[in-house]
C-alpha positions as CSV (number, residue, x, y, z in Angstrom):
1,X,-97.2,-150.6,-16.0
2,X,-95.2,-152.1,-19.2
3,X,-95.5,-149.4,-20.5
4,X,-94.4,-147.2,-17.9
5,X,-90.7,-149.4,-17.6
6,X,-90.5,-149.0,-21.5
7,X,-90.8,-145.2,-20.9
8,X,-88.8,-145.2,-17.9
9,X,-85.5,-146.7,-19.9
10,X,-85.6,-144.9,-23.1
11,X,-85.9,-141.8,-21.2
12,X,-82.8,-142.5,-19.2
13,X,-80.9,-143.9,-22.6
14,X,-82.1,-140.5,-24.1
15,X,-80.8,-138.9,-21.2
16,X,-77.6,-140.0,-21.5
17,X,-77.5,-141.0,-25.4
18,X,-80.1,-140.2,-27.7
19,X,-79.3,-137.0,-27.0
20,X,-75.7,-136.6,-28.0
21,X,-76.7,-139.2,-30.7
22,X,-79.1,-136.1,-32.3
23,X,-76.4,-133.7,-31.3
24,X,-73.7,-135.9,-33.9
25,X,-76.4,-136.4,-36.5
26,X,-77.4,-132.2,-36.5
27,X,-73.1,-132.0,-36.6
28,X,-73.3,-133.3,-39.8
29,X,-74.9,-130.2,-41.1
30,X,-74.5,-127.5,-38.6
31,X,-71.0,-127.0,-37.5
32,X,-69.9,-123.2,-36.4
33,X,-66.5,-123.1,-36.1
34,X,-64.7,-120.6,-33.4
35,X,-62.9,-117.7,-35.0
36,X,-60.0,-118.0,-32.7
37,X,-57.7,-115.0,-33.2
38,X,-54.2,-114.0,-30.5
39,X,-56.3,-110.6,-28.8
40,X,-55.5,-109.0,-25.5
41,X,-58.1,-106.9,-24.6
42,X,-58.1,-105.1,-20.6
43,X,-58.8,-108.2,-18.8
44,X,-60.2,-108.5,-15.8
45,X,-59.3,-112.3,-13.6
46,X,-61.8,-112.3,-10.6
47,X,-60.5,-114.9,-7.8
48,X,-63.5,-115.8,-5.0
49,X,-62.1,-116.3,-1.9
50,X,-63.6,-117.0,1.4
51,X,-61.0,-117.8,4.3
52,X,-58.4,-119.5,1.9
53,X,-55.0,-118.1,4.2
54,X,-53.9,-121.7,3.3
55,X,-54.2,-121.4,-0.3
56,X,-54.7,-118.0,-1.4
57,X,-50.9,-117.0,-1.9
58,X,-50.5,-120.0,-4.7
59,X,-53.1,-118.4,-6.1
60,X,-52.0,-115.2,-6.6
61,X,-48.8,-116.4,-7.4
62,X,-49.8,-118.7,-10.3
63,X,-52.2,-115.5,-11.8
64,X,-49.0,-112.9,-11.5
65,X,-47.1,-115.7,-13.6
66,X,-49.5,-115.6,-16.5
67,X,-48.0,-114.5,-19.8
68,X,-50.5,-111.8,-20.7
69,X,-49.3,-108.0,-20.9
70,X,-49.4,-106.7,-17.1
71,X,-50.3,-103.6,-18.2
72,X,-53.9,-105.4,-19.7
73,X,-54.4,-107.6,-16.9
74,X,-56.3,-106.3,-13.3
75,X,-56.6,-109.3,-10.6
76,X,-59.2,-108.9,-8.1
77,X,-59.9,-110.6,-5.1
78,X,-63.4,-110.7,-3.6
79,X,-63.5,-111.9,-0.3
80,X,-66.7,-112.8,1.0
81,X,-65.9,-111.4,4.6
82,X,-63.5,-113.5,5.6
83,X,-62.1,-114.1,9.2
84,X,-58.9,-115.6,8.7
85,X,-55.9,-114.1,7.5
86,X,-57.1,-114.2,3.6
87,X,-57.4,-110.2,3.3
88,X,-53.9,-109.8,4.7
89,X,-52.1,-111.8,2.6
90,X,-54.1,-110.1,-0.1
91,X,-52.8,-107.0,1.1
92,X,-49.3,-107.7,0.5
93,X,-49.9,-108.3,-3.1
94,X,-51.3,-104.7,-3.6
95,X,-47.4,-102.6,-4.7
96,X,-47.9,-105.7,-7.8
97,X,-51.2,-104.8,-8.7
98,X,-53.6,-107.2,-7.0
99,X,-56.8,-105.0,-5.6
100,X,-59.0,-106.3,-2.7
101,X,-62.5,-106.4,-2.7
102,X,-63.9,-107.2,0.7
103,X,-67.7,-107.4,1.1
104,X,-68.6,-106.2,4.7
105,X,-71.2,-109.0,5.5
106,X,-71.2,-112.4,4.3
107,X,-73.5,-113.3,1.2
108,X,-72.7,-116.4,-0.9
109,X,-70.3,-116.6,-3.9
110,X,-72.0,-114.9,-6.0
111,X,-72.9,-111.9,-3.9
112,X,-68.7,-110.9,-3.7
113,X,-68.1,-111.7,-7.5
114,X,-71.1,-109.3,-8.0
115,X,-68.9,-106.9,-5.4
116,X,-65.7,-107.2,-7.9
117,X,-67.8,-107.4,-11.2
118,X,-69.3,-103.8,-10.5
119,X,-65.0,-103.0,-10.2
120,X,-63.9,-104.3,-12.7
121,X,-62.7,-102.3,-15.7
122,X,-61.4,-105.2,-18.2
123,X,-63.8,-106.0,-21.1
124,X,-63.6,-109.5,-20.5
125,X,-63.9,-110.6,-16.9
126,X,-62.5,-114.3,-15.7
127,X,-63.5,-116.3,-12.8
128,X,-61.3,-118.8,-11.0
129,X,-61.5,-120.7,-8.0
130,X,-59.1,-120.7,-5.6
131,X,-57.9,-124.2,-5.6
132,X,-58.0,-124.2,-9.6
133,X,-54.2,-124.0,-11.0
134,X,-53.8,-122.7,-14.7
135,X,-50.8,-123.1,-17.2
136,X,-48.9,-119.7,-17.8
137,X,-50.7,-119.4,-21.1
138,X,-54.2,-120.1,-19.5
139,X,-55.4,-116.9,-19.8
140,X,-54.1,-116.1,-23.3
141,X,-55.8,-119.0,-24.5
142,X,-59.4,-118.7,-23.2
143,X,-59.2,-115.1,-24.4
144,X,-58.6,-116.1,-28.1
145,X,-61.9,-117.5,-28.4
146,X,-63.3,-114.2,-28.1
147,X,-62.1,-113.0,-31.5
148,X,-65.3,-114.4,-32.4
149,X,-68.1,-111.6,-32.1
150,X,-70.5,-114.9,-31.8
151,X,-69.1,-115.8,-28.3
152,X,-70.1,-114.4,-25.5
153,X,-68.6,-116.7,-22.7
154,X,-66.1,-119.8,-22.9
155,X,-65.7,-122.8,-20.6
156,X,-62.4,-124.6,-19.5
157,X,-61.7,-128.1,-19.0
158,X,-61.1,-129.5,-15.7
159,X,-58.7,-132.2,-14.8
160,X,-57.5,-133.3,-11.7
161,X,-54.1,-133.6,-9.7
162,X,-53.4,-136.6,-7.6
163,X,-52.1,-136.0,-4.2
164,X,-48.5,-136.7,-6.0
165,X,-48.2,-134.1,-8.4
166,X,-49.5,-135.8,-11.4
167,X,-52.2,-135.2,-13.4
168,X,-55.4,-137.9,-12.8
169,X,-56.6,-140.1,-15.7
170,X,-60.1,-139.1,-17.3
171,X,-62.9,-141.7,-16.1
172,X,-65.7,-142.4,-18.4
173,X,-67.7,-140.0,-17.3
174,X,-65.5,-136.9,-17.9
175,X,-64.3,-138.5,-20.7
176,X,-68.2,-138.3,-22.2
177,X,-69.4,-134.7,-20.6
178,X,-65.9,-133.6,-22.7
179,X,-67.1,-135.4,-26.1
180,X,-70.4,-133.3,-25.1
181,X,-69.3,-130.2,-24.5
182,X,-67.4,-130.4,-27.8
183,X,-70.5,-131.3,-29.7
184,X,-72.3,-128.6,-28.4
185,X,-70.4,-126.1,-29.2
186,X,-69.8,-127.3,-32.7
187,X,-73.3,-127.5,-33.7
188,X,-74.8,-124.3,-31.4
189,X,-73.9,-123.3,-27.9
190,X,-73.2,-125.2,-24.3
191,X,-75.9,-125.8,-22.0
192,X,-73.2,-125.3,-19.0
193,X,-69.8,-123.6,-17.9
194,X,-67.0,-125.3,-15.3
195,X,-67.4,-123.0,-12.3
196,X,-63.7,-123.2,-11.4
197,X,-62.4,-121.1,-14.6
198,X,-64.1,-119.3,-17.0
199,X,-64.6,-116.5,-19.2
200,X,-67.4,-113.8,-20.2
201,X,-67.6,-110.2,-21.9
202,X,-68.3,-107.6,-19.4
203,X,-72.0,-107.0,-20.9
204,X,-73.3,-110.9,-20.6
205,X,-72.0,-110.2,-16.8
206,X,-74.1,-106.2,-16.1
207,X,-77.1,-107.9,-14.4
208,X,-75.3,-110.1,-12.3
209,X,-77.5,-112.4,-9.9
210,X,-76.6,-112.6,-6.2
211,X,-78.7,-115.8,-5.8
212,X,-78.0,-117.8,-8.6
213,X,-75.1,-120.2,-9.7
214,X,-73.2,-117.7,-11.6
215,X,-71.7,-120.2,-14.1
216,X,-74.7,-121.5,-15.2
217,X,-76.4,-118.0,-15.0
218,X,-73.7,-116.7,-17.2
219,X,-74.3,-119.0,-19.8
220,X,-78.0,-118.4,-20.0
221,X,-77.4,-114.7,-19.9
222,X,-74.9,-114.8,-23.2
223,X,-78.0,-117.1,-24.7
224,X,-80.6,-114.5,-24.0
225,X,-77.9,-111.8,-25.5
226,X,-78.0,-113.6,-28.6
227,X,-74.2,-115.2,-28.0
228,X,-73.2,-118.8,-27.4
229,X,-71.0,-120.3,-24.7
230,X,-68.0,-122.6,-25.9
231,X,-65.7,-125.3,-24.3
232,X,-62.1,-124.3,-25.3
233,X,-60.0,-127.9,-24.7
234,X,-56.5,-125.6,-24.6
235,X,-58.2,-123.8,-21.8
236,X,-57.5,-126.2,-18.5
237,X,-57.8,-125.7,-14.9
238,X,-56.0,-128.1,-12.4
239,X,-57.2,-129.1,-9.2
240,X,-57.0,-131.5,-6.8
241,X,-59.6,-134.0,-6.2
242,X,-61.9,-134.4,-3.1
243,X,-60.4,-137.5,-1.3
244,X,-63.6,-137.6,1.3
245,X,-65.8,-139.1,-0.5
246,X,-68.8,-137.9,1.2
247,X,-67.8,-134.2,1.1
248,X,-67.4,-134.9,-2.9
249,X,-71.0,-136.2,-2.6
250,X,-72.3,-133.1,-0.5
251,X,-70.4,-131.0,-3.5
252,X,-72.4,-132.6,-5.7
253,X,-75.5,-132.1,-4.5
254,X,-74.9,-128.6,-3.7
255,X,-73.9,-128.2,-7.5
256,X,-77.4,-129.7,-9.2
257,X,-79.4,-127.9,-6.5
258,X,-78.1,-124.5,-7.4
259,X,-78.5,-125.4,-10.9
260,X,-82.1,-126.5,-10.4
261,X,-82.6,-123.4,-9.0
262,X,-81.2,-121.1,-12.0
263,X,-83.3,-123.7,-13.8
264,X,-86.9,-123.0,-12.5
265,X,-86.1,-119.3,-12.7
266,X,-85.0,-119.3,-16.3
267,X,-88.2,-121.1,-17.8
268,X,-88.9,-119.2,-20.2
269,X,-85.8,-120.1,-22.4
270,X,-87.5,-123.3,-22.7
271,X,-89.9,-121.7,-25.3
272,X,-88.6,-123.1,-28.6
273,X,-90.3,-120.3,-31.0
274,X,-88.0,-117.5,-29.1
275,X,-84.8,-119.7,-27.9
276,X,-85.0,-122.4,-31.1
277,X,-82.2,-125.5,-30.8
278,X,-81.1,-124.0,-27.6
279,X,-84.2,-124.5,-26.2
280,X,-84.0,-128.2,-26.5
281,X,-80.7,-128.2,-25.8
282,X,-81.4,-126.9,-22.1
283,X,-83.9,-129.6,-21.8
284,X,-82.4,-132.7,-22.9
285,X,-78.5,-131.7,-20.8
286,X,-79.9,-130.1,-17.6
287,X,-84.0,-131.1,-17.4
288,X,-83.9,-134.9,-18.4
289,X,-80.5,-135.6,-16.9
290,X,-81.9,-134.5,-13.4
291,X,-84.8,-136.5,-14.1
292,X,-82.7,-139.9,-14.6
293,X,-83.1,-140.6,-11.0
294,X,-87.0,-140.7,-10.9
295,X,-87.1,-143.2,-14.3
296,X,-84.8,-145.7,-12.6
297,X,-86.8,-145.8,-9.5
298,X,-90.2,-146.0,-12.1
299,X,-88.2,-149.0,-14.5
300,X,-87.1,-150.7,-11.0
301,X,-90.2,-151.2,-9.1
302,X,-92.5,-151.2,-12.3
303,X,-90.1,-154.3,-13.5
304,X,-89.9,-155.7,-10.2
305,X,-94.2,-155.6,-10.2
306,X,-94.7,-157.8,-13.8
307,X,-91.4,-160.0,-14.0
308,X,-92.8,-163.0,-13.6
309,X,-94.9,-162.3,-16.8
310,X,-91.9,-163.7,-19.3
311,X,-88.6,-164.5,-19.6
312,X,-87.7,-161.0,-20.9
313,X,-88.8,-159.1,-17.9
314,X,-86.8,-161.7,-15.2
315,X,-84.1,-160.9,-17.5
316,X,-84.1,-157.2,-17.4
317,X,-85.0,-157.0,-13.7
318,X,-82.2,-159.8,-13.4
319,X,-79.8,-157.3,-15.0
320,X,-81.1,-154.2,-13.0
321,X,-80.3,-156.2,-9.1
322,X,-76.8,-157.0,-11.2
323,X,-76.2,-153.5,-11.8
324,X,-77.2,-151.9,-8.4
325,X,-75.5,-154.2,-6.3
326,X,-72.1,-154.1,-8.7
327,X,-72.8,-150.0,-7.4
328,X,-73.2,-150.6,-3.7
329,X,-70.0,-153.1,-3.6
330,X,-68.0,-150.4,-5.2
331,X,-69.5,-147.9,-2.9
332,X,-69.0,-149.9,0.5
333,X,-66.2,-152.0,-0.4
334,X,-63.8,-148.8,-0.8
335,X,-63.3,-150.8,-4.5
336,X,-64.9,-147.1,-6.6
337,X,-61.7,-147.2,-8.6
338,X,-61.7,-150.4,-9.9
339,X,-62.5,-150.2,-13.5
340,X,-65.8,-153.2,-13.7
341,X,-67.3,-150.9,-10.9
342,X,-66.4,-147.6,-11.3
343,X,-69.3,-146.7,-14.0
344,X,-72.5,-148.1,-11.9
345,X,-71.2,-146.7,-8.7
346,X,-70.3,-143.4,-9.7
347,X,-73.9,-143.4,-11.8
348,X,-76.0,-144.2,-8.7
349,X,-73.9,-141.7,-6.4
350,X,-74.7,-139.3,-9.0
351,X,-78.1,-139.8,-9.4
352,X,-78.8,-140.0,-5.6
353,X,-77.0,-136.6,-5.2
354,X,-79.9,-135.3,-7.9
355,X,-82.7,-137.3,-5.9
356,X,-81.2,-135.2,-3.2
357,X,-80.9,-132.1,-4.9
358,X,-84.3,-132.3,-5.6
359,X,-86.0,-133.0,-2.2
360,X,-84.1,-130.5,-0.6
361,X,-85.3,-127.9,-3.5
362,X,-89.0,-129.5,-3.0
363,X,-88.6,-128.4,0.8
364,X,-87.6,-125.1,-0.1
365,X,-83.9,-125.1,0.6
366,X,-81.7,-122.8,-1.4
367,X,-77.6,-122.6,-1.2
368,X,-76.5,-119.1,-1.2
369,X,-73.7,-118.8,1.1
370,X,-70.7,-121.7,0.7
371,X,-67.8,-122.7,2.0
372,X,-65.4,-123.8,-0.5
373,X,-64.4,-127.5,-0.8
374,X,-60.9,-128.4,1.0
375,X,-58.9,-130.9,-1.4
């Protein structure tokens, strides 16, 4: 049972550090470099829309101010048969060069981006939410990464707008799936893309998946290509934050249970001999950190069962109940924000959404169709 808590807290500190540790020590001697190089190929930007009358007209508006050559860039719209007023609005932007694609029955996400990739004639196809806001030179500057024949799809960087205007401060967290991201790219290839805006060549995106998350998809795809997937940190997208907390957590779980899913259909890039550094890679970011959640229910009870055995084991159970409750009085006490509680509440929120991911999966649920998140 010692043994078992030992195991159960070095996993969860490789989880979240020994493996970035290994990723800064392999750094050292491994560093690729991006070729970045000013290209504008045809591009195509694919926006997914699904009853967004509210929002969609920002949208188009903020991708028709982009400073790319007009006569490169084709905007699509896939709407995933909407039944608002989303289509019309689309309409009107047709005499500037915005196309519709409307999908006749209702599929999921990744069923109209299939509909628009299958129109689209650029040789490097974007993706963007509909809440997501870019700077003018946003897609200029995801597209120079491609001057490298090594890349085969390139990740944004999120931030978030408060309700006034201004742009949020990084948390912790961000702060450290940033530093990540960065790593990973510098020493082979990310594990992960942000959803909201990003980047691929049309070939990575020919066998497009209808049920799968296509970020995450997309990255695999470029890995099994022989390409690699980069964060770009001049490539942001801005969006606003979900104030309801519990349809953040619902977003959550939505996001690791698709993931789980591209996961268990995508084992066989686990196989080290085929997939080398990549394979562990996929592993340690997306296996082990959706596995935190079962080694800090294992180091709880297992510390809870032999505490009485020495000081050192009161101690670290001592420091466990310290943790947790510092968690649940952020959580109930509307006091997330403050600083000495933000990290252990937002931790166990996150690691519940997995727990939840994961029994969900277990009883066979799958998330195909979506309704995009209102911030």
């Amino acid at each position: 049972m010692k043994l078992l808590f030992l195991f159960s807290i070095c996993f969860i500190l490789y989880a979240y550090f020994g493996y970035p540790l290994i990723l800064m020590v392999i750094s050292l001697f491994r560093n690729y470099n991006i070729k970045k190089g000013n290209i504008t190929p045809p591009v195509s930007f694919i926006i997914t829309a699904y009853n967004e009358e509210k929002r969609i007209k920002d949208k188009i508006e903020n991708t028709l101010k982009q400073d790319y050559p007009k006569d490169k860039l084709e905007i699509i719209v896939a709407s995933d048969c909407s039944t608002d007023k989303t289509d019309e609005i689309v309409k009107s932007y047709q005499s500037q060069g915005v196309k519709l694609i409307r999908v006749a029955e209702r599929k999921g996400k990744e069923n109209a981006q299939k509909h628009a990739v299958k129109a689209a004639s650029g040789d490097i196809l974007i993706f963007s939410d509909v809440a997501t806001i870019l700077q003018p030179d946003g897609i200029s500057n995801i597209l120079k990464n491609f001057n490298d024949p090594t890349v085969g799809c390139v990740s944004s960087e999120d931030k978030f707008i408060d309700p006034d205007g201004k742009i949020s401060g990084e948390g912790a967290y961000v702060r450290y799936e940033m530093f990540l991201r960065n790593l990973e790219s510098k020493v082979n290839t990310l594990v992960g893309l942000s959803g909201s805006f990003f980047a691929a060549r049309k070939e990575v995106c020919r066998n497009w998946a209808i049920d799968l998350q296509s970020d995450f998809n997309t990255l695999l795809n470029s890995v099994k290509m022989g390409l690699r997937g980069v964060s770009d940190s001049e490539s942001i997208g801005y969006y606003k934050n979900i104030a309801d907390e519990k349809k953040e957590f619902d977003r959550k779980v939505r996001t690791v249970l698709r993931g789980i899913s591209v996961f268990m259909k995508r084992l066989p890039l686990l196989n080290p001999f085929k997939y080398g550094l990549f394979s562990w890679q996929l592993f340690s970011h997306k296996l082990c950190r959706w596995l935190v959640p079962f080694a800090m229910i294992i180091a709880f009870l297992s510390n809870a069962i032999f505490a009485g055995d020495s000081g050192f084991y009161q101690i670290t159970l001592t420091l466990q109940v310290i943790f947790y409750l510092m968690a649940l009085l952020g959580i109930t006490t509307n006091l997330f924000s403050k600083n000495i509680l933000k990290l252990p509440s937002f931790l166990v929120v996150v690691n519940l959404s997995i727990l939840n991911a994961w029994f969900l999966y277990i009883r066979g649920r799958r998330m195909v169709s979506w309704n995009p998140s209102k911030r």
